[in-house]
C-alpha positions in Angstrom: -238.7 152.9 208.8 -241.1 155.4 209.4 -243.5 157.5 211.6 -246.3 159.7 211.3 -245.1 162.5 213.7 -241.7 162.3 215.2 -241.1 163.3 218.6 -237.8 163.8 220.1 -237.0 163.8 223.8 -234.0 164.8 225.7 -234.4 163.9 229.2 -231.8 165.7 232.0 -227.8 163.8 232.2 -227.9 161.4 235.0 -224.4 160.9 235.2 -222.3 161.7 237.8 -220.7 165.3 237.0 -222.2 165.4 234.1 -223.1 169.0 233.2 -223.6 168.7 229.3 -227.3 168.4 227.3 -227.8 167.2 224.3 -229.6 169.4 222.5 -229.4 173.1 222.8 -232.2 175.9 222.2 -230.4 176.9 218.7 -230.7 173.3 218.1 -234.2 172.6 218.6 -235.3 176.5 216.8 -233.6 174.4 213.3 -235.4 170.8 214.6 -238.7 172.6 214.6 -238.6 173.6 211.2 -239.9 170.0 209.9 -243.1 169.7 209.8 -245.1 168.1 212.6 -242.4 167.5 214.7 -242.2 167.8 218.7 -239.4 168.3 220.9 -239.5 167.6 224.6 -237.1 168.7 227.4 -237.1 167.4 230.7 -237.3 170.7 233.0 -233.8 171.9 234.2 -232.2 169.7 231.4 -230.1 172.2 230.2 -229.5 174.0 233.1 -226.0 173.2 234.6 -225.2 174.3 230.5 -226.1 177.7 231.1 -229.5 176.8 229.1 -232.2 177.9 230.8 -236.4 176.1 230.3 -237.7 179.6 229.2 -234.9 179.5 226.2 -235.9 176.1 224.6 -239.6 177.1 225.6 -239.0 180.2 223.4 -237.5 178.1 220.3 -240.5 175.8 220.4 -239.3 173.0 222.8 -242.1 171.4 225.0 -240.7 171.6 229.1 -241.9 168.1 231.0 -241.3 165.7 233.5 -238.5 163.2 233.0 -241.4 160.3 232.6 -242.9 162.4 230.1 -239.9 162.5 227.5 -239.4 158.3 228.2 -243.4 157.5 227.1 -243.7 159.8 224.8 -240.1 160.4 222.3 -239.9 158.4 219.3 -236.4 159.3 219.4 -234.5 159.7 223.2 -231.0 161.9 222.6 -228.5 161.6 225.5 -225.3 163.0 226.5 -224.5 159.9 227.9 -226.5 156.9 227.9 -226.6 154.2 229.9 -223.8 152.6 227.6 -221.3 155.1 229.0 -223.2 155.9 232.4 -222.1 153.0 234.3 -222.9 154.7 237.8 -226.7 154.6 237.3 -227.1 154.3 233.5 -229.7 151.1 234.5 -232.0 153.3 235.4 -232.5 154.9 231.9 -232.2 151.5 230.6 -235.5 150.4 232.6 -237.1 153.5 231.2 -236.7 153.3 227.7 -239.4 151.2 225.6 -239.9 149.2 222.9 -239.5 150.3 219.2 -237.8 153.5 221.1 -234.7 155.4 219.1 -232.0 156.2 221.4 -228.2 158.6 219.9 -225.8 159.7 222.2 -221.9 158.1 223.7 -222.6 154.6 224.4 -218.7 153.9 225.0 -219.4 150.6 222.2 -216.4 149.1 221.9 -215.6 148.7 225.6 -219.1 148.2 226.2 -220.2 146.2 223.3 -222.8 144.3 225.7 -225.5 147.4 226.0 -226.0 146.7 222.0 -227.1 143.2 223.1 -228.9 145.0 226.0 -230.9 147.4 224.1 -231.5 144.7 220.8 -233.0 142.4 224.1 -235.8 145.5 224.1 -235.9 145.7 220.6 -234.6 149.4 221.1 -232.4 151.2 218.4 -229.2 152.2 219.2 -227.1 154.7 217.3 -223.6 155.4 219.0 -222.1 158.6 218.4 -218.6 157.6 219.0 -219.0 155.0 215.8 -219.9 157.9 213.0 -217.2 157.4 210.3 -213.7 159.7 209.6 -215.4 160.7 206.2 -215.7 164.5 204.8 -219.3 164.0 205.3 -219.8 163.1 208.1 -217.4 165.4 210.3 -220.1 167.8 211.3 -221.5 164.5 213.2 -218.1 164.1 215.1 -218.6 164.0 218.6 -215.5 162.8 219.3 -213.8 165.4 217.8 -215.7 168.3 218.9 -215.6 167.4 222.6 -211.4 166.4 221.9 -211.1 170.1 220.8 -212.3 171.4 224.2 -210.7 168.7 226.4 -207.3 169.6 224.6 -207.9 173.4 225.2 -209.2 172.6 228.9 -205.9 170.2 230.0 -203.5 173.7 229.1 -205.4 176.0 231.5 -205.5 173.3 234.3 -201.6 172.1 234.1 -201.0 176.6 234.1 -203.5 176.7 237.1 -200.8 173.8 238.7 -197.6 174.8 237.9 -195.7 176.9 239.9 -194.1 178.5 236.9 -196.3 181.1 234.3 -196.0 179.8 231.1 -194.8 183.0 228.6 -191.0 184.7 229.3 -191.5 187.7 230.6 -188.2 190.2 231.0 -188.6 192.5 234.3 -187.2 194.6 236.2 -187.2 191.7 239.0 -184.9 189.3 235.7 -186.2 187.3 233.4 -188.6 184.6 233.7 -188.1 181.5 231.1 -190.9 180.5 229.3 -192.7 177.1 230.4 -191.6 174.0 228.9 -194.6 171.9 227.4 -194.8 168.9 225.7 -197.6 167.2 224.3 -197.7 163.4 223.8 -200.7 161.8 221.4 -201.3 164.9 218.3 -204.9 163.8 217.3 -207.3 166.8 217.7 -207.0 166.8 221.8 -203.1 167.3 221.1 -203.7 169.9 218.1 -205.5 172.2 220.5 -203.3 171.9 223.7 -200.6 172.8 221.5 -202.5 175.5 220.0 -203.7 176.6 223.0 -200.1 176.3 225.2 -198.8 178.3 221.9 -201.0 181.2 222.8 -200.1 180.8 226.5 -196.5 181.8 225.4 -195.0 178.4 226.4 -192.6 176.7 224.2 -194.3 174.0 223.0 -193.1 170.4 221.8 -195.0 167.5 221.1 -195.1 163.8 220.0 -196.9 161.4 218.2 -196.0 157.9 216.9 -198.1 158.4 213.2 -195.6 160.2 210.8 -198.4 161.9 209.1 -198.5 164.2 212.7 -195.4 165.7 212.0 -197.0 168.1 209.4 -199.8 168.7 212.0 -197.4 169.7 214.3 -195.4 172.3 212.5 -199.0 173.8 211.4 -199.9 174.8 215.0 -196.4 176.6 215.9 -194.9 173.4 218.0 -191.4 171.9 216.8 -191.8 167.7 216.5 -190.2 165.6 218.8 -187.9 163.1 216.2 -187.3 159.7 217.7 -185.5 156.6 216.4 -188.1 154.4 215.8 -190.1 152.7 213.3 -193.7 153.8 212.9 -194.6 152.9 209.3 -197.4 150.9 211.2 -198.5 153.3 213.7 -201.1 154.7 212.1 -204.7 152.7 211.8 -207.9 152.7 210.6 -209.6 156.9 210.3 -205.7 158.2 211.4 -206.4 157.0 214.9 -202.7 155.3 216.0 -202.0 151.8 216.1 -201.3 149.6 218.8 -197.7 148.8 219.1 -196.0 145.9 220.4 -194.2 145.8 223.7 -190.9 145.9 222.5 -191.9 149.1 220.4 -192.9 150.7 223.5 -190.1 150.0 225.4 -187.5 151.8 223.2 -189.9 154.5 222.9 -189.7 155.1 226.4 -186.2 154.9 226.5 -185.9 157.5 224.2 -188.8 160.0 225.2 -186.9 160.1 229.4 -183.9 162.7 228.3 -187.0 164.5 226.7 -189.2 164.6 229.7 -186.7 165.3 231.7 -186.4 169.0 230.2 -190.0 169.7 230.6 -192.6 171.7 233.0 -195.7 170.4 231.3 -196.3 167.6 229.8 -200.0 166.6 228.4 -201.1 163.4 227.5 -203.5 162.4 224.9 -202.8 159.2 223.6 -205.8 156.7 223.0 -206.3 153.6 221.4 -210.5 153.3 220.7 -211.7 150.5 222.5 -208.5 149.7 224.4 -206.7 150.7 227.4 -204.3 153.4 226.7 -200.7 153.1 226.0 -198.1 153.8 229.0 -196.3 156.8 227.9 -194.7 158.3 230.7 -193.7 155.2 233.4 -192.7 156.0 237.1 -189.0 156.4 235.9 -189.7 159.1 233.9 -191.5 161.0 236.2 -188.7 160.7 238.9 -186.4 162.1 235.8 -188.3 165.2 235.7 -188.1 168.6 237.2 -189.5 169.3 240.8 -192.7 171.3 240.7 -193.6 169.7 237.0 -197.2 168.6 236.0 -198.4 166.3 234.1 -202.3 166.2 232.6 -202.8 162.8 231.3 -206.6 163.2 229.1 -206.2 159.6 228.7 -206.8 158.5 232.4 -210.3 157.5 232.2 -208.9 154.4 229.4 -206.5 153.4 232.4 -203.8 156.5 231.6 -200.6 157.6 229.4 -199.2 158.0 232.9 -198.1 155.0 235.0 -198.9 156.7 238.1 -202.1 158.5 237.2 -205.0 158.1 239.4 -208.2 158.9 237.6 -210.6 161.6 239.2 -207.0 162.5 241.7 -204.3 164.9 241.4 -201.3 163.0 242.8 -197.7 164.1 243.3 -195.0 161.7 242.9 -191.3 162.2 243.1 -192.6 166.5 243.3 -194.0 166.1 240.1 -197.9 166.7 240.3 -199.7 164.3 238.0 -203.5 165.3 237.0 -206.1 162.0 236.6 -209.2 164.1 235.2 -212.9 163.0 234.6 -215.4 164.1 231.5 -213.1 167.2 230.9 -215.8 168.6 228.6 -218.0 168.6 231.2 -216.3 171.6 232.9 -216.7 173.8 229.8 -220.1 172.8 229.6 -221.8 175.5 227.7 -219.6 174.9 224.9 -219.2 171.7 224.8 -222.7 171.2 224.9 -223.2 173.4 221.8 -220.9 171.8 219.9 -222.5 168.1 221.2 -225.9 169.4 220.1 -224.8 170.8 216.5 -223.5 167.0 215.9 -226.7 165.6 217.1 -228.8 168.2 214.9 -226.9 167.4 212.2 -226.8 163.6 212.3 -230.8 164.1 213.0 -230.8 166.5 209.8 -229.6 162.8 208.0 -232.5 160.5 209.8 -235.7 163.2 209.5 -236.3 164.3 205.7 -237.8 167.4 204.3 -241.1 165.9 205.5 -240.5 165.4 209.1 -240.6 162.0 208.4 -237.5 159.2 209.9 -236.1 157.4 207.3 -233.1 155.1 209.2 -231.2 153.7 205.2 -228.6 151.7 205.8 -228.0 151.9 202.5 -226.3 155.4 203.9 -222.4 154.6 205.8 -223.0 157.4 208.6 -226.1 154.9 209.4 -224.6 151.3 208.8 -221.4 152.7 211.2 -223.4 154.3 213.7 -226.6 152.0 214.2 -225.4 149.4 217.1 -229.0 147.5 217.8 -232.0 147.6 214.9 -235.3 145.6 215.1 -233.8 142.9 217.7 -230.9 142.2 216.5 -227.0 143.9 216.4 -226.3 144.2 212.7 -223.2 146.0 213.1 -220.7 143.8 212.1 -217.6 145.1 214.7 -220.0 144.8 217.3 -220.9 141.5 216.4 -217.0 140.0 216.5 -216.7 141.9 220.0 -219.6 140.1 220.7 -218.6 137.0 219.6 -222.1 136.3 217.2 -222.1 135.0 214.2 -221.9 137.3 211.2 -225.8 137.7 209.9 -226.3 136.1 206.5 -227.1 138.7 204.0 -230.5 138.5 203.7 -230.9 138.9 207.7 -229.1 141.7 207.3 -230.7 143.4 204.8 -234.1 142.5 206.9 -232.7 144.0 210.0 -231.9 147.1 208.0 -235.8 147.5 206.6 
């Protein structure tokens, strides 16, 4: 697949709260360094980023209207698209045109039907959550790039919360304990929260059902919470955990109340892709735990760790204050939108050659894993069973991938 100039467009986040842009000036000042190639920014894109017109202007970005990037882009880069926008995501979806690329979070897996949506238009899709756990391809990881912030982000809100300050301090006024915090769901979300609680001066615990998170644990200064149970299955596909059975669950909360029940903080992180999240912390445990407590559950926009989470609310049940939040990179926007735009630079590094030319080989995993809708049709094969289509005979498949 190929083009004679290749224009990329990155048109202002429609979402609601959404603050983030996918592309930043650094970004585009490395972009423009293939020959021929254009890059247009709706005005005031990358403002609520901290990125002002004048910036991308001055790294060789063209400032237009929002019509202008949606007739004109070869390639249309999102924060979120309208696979993950489902406010007013149709609106984008009317916009965008035949023979069109379109990258950004397209929420796949619980939204497999915007594949079938944007095949319908004979659009390509590439979702950014779907780039593979390989070596290669981590400088491409959304996921784990906006995880690190959202894990660093949950820490300062529960210490904005909590009625207690989080290192001990001795005084002439006593001596204040240090916080309590425990972290439940290690992936890189938990990594940094403990990291981040660490520097606070809390003590810090945390939990996770894979046994290969016990190392990961120790690494960042927290002590492993050890519980009787069997996880030799807990740990699936790219060291994302496993799904466990009911009965699994139950013990596990059984065991985890006595720990809770000694703790200020506790931050959730635990998610399942494509599934609701796992009920971590039920309404017992909360009424086990301390008056004045908080609890940040990251996973409250999958349903929640906590059984009493409200997402978008801060409630406060049994004088424990439990925290719902929305798109927590969103509120570090300036980072998180550097780190987004470094992923989508170099994932675009992969599709443009030398010769500013676009070259989509699905010969290449990164672009077999990632590439949701191609030519018509949705050749990725995940999508396809949560789609309930037929698998594409081989030759389709390899026409599909032309």
């Amino acid at each position: 697949m190929g083009v004679t100039q290749v224009i990329i467009g990155v048109p202002k986040e429609i979402c609601p709260g959404e603050t983030r842009v996918a592309l930043t000036p650094a970004n585009v000042t490395v972009l423009k360094k293939k020959p021929d190639l254009r890059v247009l920014i709706e005005a005031g894109a990358g403002t609520s980023a901290g990125y002002l017109d004048a910036s991308y202007e001055q790294a060789g970005a063209e400032i237009v209207s929002r019509d202008a990037v949606f007739q004109q882009a070869e390639i249309v880069l999102q924060v979120q698209t309208p696979g993950s926008n489902a406010a007013n995501g149709s609106d984008d979806l009317n916009s965008l045109r035949a023979d069109q690329i379109l990258i950004g979070m397209m929420d796949p897996l619980a939204s497999p039907a915007f594949a079938s949506a944007l095949a319908e238009k004979n659009i390509t899709g590439i979702a950014l959550e779907l780039v593979p756990r390989i070596t290669r391809a981590q400088a491409m990881d959304v996921l784990s790039s906006m995880a690190m912030i959202s894990g660093y982000k949950s820490v300062l809100m529960a210490a904005a919360e909590s009625n207690r300050m989080f290192p001990m301090n001795m005084t002439a006024a006593g001596t204040l304990a240090a916080s309590r915090v425990l972290i439940m769901g290690v992936g890189v979300a938990g990594l940094f929260a403990c990291s981040t609680a660490k520097r606070l001066g809390a003590i810090v615990e945390a939990y996770d059902v894979r046994p290969a998170a016990r190392e990961q644990i120790l690494s960042v200064g927290a002590k492993p919470v050890e519980l009787d149970l069997d996880t030799s299955s807990a740990e699936g596909k790219g060291g994302y955990a496993q799904a466990q059975g009911e009965d699994f669950l139950k013990r596990q909360r059984e065991l985890m109340t006595e720990v809770v029940s000694r703790m200020d903080v506790i931050i959730t992180t635990a998610a399942i892709p494509g599934a609701k999240s796992p009920i971590l912390v039920t309404a017992d445990m909360v009424k086990a735990m301390k008056p004045g407590a908080v609890i940040v559950d990251l996973a409250a926009e999958r349903g929640g760790n906590c059984e009493l989470t409200k997402l978008g609310e801060n409630v406060v049940e049994h004088g424990v204050t439990i925290i719902g939040p929305e798109n927590v990179p969103s509120s570090v926007a300036f980072h998180a939108s550097q780190m987004f735009g470094k992923n989508m630079e170099n994932l675009l590094n992969l599709l443009i050659n030398e010769e500013g030319k676009l070259n989509l080989d699905f010969e290449d995993e990164i672009v077999r894993e990632t590439v949701v809708s191609h030519k018509g049709e949705v050749p990725h094969s995940r999508m396809r069973q949560l789609l309930n289509l037929p698998e594409l005979p081989s030759s389709q498949d390899e026409a599909s991938a032309s």
